[in-house]
Structure formats: C-alpha cells, structure tokens
VEXVEXDREN-894212 format. One line per 3 residues: number of its first residue (from 1); their letters; for each residue x, y, z of C-alpha. Coordinates in steps of 0.05 Angstrom, whole numbers, plus 5000, padded with zeros to 4 digits. Layout:
REM residues N
NUM = a = X:Y:Z; ...
//
This chain:
REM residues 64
1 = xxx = 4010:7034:7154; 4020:6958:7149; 4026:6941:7080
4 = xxx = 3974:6883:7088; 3931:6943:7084; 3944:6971:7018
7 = xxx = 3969:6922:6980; 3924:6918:6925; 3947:6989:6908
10 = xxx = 4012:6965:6917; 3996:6912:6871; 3964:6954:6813
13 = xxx = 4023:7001:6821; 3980:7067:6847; 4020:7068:6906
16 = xxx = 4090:7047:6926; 4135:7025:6992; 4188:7083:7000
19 = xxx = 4238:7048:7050; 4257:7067:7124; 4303:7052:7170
22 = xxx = 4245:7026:7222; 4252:6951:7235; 4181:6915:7225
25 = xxx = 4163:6853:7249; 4137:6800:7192; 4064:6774:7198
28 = xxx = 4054:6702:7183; 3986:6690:7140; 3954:6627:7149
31 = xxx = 3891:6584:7149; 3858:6541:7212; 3812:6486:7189
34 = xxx = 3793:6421:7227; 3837:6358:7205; 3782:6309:7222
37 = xxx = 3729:6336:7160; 3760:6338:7087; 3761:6411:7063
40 = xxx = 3693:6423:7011; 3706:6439:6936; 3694:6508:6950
43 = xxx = 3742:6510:7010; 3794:6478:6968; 3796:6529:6910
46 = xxx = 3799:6578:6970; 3858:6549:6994; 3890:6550:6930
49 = xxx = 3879:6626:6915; 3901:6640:6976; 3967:6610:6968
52 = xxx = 3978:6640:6896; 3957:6705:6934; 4015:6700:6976
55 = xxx = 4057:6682:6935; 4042:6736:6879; 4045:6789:6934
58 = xxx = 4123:6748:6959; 4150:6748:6892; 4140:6827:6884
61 = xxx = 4171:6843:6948; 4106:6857:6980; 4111:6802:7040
64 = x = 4053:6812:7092
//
C-alpha cells in the first residue's frame, strides 16, 4: 500500500513501515497554479501547510 495512503497513521504512530527488499519508485508532490494571477491569502496559507506537510512527513522518514 503506498504510504501516501496511510500516513497519518504513520504519523500518529498506530501503524508502522516494516521494510522490504522491493524497490519503490518516489512520488514527487507538488502544486500547479497560473504565474500570471498572484496566489489569494487563502491560497498562500495553503501553500505554506503544504510545504510544512512535506516536510514534517520528510523529516520522519515518511517521504511520499
């Protein structure tokens, strides 16, 4: 099961990654938004979240 999937269990500890030997590809995360219109306020603090989202979820070993 991808871990993208379950990660807020990871997260809160209820479940946990038991390794394999099975190679799996990484999945980039990103965000798609137009370069001509400035992002809205609301859009911003999404962006933001986002970011510490990944990067919470990197730091633990939990990479997407």
């Amino acid at each position: 099961m991808p871990r993208l999937m379950m990660v807020g269990d990871l997260l809160r500890g209820t479940l946990r990654v038991v390794p394999l030997p099975v190679p799996a590809p990484s999945r980039p995360a990103g965000l798609i938004h137009s370069r001509d219109r400035a992002l809205s306020p609301a859009g911003r603090i999404f962006v933001e979240g986002f970011k510490a989202y990944l990067a919470e979820i990197a730091t633990k070993g939990l990479d997407i």
